[in-house]
Structure formats: structure tokens, C-alpha cells
C-alpha positions in Angstrom: -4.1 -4.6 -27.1 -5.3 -2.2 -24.6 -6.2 -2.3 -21.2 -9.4 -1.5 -21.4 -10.6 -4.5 -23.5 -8.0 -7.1 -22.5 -7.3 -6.4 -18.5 -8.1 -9.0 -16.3 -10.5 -7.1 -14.3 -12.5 -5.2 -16.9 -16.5 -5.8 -16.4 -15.7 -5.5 -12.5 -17.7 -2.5 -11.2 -16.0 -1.0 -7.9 -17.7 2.0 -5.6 -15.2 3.4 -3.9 -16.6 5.4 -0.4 -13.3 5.3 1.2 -11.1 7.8 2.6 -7.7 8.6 3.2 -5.3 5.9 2.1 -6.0 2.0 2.8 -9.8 1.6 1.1 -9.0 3.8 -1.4 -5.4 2.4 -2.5 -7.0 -0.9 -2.7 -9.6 0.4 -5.4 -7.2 2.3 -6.9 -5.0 -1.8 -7.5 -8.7 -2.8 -9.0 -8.8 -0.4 -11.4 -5.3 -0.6 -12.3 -6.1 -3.8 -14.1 -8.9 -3.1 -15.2 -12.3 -2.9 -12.9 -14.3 0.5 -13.6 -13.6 2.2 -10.1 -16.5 5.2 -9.3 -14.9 7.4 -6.4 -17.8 8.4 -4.0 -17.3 11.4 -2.1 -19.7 13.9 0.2 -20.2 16.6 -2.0 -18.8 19.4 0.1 -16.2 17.7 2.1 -13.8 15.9 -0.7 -11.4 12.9 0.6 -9.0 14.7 2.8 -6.3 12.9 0.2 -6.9 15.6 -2.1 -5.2 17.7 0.5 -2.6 15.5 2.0 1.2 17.2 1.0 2.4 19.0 -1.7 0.2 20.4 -3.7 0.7 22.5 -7.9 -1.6 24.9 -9.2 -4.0 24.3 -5.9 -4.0 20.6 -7.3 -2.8 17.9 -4.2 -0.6 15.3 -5.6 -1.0 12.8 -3.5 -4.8 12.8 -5.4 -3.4 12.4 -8.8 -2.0 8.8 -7.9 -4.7 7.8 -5.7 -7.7 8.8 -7.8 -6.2 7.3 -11.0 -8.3 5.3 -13.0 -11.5 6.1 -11.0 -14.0 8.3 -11.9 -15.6 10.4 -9.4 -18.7 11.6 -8.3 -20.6 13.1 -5.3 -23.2 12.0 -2.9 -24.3 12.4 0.6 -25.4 9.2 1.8 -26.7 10.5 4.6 -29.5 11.9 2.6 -33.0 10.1 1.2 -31.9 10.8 -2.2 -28.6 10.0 -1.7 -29.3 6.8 0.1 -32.0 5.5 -2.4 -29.1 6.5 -5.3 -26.7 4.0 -3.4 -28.8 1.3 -2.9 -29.6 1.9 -6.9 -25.6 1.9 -7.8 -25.4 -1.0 -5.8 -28.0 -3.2 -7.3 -25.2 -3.0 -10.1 -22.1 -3.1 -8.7 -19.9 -6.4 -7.9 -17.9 -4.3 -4.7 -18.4 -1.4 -2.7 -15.2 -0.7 -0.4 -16.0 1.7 2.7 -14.0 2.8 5.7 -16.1 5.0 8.2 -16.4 3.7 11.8 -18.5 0.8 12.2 -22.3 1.7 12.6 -22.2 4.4 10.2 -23.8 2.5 7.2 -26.0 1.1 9.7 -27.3 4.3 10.9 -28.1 5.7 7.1 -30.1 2.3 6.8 -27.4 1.3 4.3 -25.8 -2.1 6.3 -25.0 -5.5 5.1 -29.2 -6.1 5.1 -30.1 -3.6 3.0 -27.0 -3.5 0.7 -27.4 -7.5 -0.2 -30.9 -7.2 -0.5 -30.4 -4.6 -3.2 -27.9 -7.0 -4.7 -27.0 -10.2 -2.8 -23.9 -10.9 -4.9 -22.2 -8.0 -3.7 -19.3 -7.9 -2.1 -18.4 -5.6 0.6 -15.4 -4.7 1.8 -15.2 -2.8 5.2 -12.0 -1.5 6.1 -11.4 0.6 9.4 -8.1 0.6 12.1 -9.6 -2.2 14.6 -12.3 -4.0 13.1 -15.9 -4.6 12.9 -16.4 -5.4 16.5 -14.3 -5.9 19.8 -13.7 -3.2 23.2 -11.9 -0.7 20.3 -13.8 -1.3 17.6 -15.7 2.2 17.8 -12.5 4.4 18.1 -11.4 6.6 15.4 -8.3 4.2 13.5 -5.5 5.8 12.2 -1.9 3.9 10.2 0.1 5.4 13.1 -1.7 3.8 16.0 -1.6 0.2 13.5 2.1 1.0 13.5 2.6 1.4 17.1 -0.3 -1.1 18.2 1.4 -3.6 15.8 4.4 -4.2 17.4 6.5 -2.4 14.2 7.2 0.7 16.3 8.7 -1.2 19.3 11.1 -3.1 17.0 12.2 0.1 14.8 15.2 2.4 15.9 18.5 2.4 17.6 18.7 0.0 20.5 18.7 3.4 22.8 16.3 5.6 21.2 12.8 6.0 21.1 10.7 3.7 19.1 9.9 5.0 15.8 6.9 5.7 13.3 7.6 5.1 9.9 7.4 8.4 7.6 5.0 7.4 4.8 1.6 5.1 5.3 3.2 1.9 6.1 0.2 -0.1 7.9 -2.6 1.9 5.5 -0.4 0.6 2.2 0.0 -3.3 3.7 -4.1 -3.2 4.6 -4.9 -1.5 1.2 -2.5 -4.6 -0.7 -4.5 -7.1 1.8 -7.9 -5.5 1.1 -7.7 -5.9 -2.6 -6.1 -9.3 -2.1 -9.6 -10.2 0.0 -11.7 -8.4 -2.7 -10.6 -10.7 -4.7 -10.9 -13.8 -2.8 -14.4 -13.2 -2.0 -15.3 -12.9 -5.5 -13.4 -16.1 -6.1 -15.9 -17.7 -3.5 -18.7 -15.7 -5.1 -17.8 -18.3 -8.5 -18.3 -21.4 -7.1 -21.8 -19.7 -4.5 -23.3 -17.4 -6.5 -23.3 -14.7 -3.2 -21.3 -12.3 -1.4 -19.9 -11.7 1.5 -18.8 -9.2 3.6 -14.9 -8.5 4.0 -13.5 -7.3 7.8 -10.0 -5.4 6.7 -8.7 -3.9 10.3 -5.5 -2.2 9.9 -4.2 -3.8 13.3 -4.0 -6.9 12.0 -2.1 -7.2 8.0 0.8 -5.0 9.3 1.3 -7.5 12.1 1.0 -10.2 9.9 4.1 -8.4 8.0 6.0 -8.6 11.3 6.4 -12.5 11.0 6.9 -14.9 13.9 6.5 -12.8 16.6 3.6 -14.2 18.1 5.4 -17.3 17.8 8.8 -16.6 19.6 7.3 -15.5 22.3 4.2 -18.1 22.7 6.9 -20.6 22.8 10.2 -18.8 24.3 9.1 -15.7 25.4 11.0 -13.7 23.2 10.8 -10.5 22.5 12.2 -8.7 19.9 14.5 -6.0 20.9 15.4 -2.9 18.7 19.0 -3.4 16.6 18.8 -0.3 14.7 19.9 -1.3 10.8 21.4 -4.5 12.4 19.4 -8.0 12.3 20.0 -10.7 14.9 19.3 -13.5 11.7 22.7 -12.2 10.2 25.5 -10.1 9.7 27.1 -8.2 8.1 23.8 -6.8 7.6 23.4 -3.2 7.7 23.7 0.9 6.2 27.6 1.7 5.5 29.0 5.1 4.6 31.5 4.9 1.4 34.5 7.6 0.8 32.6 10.2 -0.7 30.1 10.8 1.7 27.0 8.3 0.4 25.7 4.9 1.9 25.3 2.0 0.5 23.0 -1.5 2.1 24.9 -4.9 2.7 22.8 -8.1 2.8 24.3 -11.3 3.7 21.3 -13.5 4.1 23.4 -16.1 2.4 26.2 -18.2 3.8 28.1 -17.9 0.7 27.2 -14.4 -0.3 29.0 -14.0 3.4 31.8 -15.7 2.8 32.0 -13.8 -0.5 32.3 -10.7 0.8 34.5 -11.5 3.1 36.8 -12.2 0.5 36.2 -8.8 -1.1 36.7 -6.7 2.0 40.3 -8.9 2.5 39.4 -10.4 6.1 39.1 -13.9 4.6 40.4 -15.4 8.2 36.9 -14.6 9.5 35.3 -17.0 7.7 37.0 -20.3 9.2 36.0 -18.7 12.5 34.0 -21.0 14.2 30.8 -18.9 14.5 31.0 -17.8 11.4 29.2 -20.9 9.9 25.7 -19.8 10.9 23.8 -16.6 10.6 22.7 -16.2 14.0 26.2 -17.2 15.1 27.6 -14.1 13.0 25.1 -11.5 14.1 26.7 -12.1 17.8 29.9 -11.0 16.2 28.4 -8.0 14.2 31.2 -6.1 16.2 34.5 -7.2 13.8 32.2 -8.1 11.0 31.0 -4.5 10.7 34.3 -3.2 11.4 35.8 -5.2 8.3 32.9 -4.7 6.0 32.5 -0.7 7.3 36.5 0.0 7.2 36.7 -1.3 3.3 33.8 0.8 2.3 35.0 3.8 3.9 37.9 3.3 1.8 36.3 3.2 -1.3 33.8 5.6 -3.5 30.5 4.2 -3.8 30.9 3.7 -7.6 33.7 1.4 -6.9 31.6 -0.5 -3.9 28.9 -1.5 -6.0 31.1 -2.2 -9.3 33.1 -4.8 -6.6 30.7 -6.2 -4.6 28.3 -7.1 -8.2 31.7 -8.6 -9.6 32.4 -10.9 -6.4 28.3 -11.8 -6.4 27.6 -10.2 -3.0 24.6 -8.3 -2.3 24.6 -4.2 -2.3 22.3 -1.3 -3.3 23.2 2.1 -3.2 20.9 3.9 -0.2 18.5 5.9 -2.6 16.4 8.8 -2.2 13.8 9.8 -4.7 16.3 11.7 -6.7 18.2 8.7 -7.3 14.9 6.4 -7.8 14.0 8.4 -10.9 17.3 8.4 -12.4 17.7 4.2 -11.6 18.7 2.2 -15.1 16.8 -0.8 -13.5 13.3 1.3 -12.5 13.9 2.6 -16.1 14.1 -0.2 -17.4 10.9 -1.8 -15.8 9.1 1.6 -16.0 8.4 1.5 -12.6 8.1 5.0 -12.8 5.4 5.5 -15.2 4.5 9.2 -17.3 0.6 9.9 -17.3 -1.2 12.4 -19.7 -3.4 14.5 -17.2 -5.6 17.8 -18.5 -5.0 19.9 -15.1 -1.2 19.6 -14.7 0.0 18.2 -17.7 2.6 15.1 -17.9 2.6 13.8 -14.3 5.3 11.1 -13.4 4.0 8.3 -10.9 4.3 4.8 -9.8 3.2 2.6 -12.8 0.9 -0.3 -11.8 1.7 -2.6 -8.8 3.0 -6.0 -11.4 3.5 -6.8 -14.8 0.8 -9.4 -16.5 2.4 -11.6 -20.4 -1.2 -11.1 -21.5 -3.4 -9.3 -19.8 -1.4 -6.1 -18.1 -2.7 -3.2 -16.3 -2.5 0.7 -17.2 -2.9 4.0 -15.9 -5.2 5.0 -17.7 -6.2 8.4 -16.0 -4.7 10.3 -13.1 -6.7 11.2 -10.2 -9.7 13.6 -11.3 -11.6 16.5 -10.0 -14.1 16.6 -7.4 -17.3 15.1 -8.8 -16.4 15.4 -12.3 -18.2 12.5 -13.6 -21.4 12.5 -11.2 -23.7 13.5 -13.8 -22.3 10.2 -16.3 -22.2 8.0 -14.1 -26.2 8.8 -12.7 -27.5 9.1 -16.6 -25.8 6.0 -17.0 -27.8 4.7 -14.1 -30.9 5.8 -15.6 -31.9 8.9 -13.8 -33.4 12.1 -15.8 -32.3 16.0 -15.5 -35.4 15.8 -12.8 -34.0 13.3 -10.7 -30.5 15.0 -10.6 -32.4 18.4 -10.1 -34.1 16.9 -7.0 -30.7 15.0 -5.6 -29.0 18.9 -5.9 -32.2 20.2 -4.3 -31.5 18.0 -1.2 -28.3 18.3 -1.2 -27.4 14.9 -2.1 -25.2 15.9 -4.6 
């Protein structure tokens, strides 16, 4: 079997004009099982991704995981040529996934009008940082002001610090997961109507959605949810402690008995006839001695030993990991969550494999992310158009 013939997605035709991280990661978890991606990009100003962190060779990393599984061309849809090419990609296509600021289709003649007419069974997924319409609608969106906007910011950090931005693209990689999740419900609908519909991802909204009952506490109590640092007021112990030789290791205890278990390990089994100790919430306004037992015994101990103890008394611990320790993991070994890729510019290349495993139908990397246009000229001869019609889209500029 191969992923090619026996994905779940293959026959699904994607065009992928997004930039930057939410639109594209969400074609990019189409084509991982399956669905033939086509990356669209202006043909002198790439996808800033190619250029985001480290790059080898003049090659941007970031790209390589991004762009797999897609193949790219260029286009500049702001052009006659490249316009008319669109609307002739898109008489084909099942989903076209975009992220400039609302009106820009519109203004190349290329909205929700003329893109259904070309093919009223498409789908069209619109993905931008505050929607398709509102007082913000037209500002430029960015995963830091979803983070701040959200509500995640105000809630992350020490009590008495500042309020803090994730390091990585938290709010782009939730809306990319809920984008391809709404990609997929539209086409669902599009079974059972025969049409499709137009999909409104704003990054504002999934990562608040990720935030839970917010809303909710404060509707009804007016709570609001202070900062606690690595501490959670749902339960305790619950938090980052440093071991004997220097490392730190995470402590759930979610569980009443998973608790009460490692209360047992630590030696403070007193605690747990304690009246407060019976609930969760009751426990987290004792984090003070619970900490202290749980902190003091790790201190004591290497972090070998910690884990070896706590998985023999069935309480909950992972060792705090960086990416060293990630690759080196028997358990992402052993899922091959960290996946090698054949690629022709840089050789083996060691990635994130795809996002879940499928019995019978899995995904695949089947590529790593490509060069700049590589495949315009296939995917347009594939579309029907001569060496005259491509001669006249690089005469314009469309290309």
C-alpha cells in the first residue's frame, strides 16, 4: 500500500494561496493524507515562510515542513493572465485556501461570485486574524495579537510578571488544525448539497475556543482568570520541579488517586486524610505544603530515579524536554513521530511525521517543501495551456 493510491484524501485537489503559517499548515494536513496540494505564490515575492529561522545551504527550514507534499507554482493574480489562469485552476479544483486581508480577491475580480461561478462546488476557505467582516476586520492579523487578543497572554506567566507570548505559532497552528477541520466539514455538507461554501477561519476565535470556559466563569461569576505561573487552581501538586542533578521534571495530579499516589511516594501520606485534600480545587489552595513535599523529594533524587518511581507507584511525570531530548525519546521513536524524508536539495531531512496514524488508509510525507515555482510549468500543461500561453503569462508577468 502506498499513500498515494490508498489515502483517504487522494482525488482531493487543494490550491494553496496562503502565506505565513495558519492557511498554509492547514493544506499542508490535506495533503498529508492524501489531497494533491498546488502551492500558489507571486512569482517574485515567495511565502515569507521560506525565510522564517534557520536556514542550510540558503535553503529555510521552516519551508521544508511546510511545503511538503505540495507542489508549487507561481502566479500573480493580480494580473489578466494570472487571474483568467485562477479562475481556470479553479473550475477544477474542490478547495482553494487564502489568507490576504479581506477585499483583496474582491478587488482582482476573483471573490466568492466569480470563483463559484467558475466552479460552484468549490469550497473556499478564507483565513485572516479577525475575520471577514466586523470594526477590525481590515487590519493586518498577526498569531501574536490572536494570542494577546485571546485572552492566552493575560493568563500565561508568573502571578507578578508580565503577561507572556508564546515562542512558536500557537494561535496560527490551532486556526491551521481548525481550518482543515472546516475544510473538511464543508465538503461533508458539499455530499449531501451538491455546492460549496465559503469557510470564515479568523485566528481570534479557535485559540480562544482552546482557552475553555472562560467566557463562561465570568458570564455567570465574573471570574477572571488570574496568572498562576506552572501552578493550576483545578489541582495540585501540579507543576515544573527541579530533580538532584540539575533537570526538571512535570507533575500532574488531575486524579484523586494519582494524588494520593504520590503522596505515598514522596512519604507525606498524612496529607491525604487532610480534610481539603479530598477535592482538586481544595488542594490547589494548599499548593504551599503540597509543593513543598512533592518539590523537597524530587530535589533529593536524580531524575532517572524520579521517573523510574513515580511510573512504579502509577503517578503521572515526564521529564521537561527540549528538542534534544524529543529526538532521542524511546516513545516518539517508537511512534515515529519524528519522521526521516528523502529531499534532493539538502539530503535526509528529519521532521514531524503526519499529524495521526490511520489502520487502513495512513498518511505520508511524501515530499519536503520544494523550490520556488518548481512545478508551474506541470501543473499549467496539465491544465491544458501551450508553450504560447505560458510565453504570454511570462510576458505579463503573471508568472
Amino acid at each position: 500500500m502506498t499513500a498515494s493510491t490508498t489515502a483517504p484524501l487522494t482525488g482531493l485537489r487543494v490550491l494553496d494561496l496562503a502565506t505565513l503559517f495558519a492557511g498554509p499548515m492547514a493544506a499542508t494536513l490535506l495533503g498529508d493524507f492524501g489531497a494533491e496540494v498546488v502551492k500558489i505564490e507571486h512569482p517574485r515575492k515567495p511565502d515569507p515562510s521560506r525565510g522564517h529561522g534557520p536556514s542550510k545551504d540558503g535553503v529555510g527550514l521552516w519551508w521544508k515542513m511546510l511545503g511538503r507534499n505540495k507542489r508549487t507554482m507561481t502566479l500573480d493574480l493580480s494580473k489578466p493572465g494570472g487571474r483568467a489562469t485562477l479562475l481556470r485552476l479553479a473550475a477544477r479544483t474542490d478547495v482553494i485556501i487564502e489568507n490576504f486581508r479581506p477585499g483583496t480577491l474582491e478587488k482582482w475580480d476573483l471573490g466568492w461570485p466569480e470563483l463559484s461561478a467558475a466552479n460552484p462546488r468549490l469550497v473556499l476557505a478564507r483565513v485572516t486574524g479577525f475575520g471577514q467582516f466586523g470594526p477590525y476586520a481590515h487590519r493586518p492579523g498577526f498569531g501574536t495579537l490572536a494570542e494577546a487578543m485571546s485572552g492566552f497572554a493575560a493568563i500565561t506567566g508568573e502571578p507578578d510578571a508580565p503577561p507572556t507570548l508564546p515562542p512558536f505559532g500557537l494561535a496560527d497552528s490551532i486556526a491551521g488544525l481548525t481550518t482543515a477541520y472546516a475544510v473538511l466539514t464543508a465538503l461533508a455538507a458539499r455530499e449531501r448539497t451538491g455546492e460549496g461554501q465559503v469557510v470564515d477561519t479568523a485566528l481570534i476565535e479557535p485559540i480562544l475556543a482552546a482557552l475553555g470556559p472562560q467566557p463562561l466563569w465570568y458570564d455567570q461569576l465574573g471570574h477572571v482568570q488570574p496568572r498562576t505561573g506552572n501552578r493550576s487552581p483545578n489541582n495540585a501538586p501540579r507543576g515544573v520541579y527541579r530533580t538532584a542533578d540539575g533537570t526538571w521534571v512535570a507533575v500532574s495530579t488531575s486524579a484523586q488517586s494519582v494524588a494520593e499516589r504520590v503522596m505515598h511516594l514522596v512519604g507525606r501520606p498524612e496529607l491525604i486524610d487532610e480534610p481539603w485534600f479530598a477535592t482538586g480545587a481544595d488542594r490547589a489552595r494548599h499548593a504551599d505544603v503540597l509543593d513543598e513535599a512533592v518539590g523537597g523529594w524530587i530535589a533529593a533524587h536524580t531524575r532517572t530515579d524520579v521517573l523510574a518511581a513515580f511510573e512504579k507507584a502509577e503517578a503521572a511525570v515526564a521529564p521537561v524536554q527540549d528538542i534534544r531530548d524529543v529526538m532521542a525519546d524511546p516513545q516518539y521513536q517508537a511512534l515515529d513521530t519524528i519522521t526521516t524524508v528523502d529531499d534532493p536539495e539538502l539530503g535526509p531531512l528529519r521532521m514531524q511525521n503526519v499529524l495521526f496514524r490511520l489502520s487502513a488508509t495512513p498518511g505520508a510525507i511524501r515530499w519536503a517543501g520544494r523550490p520556488h515555482g518548481a512545478d508551474t510549468e506541470e501543473v499549467l500543461t496539465e491544465l491544458g495551456l501551450t508553450a504560447d500561453d505560458l510565453a504570454a503569462l511570462r510576458a505579463e508577468g503573471a508568472l
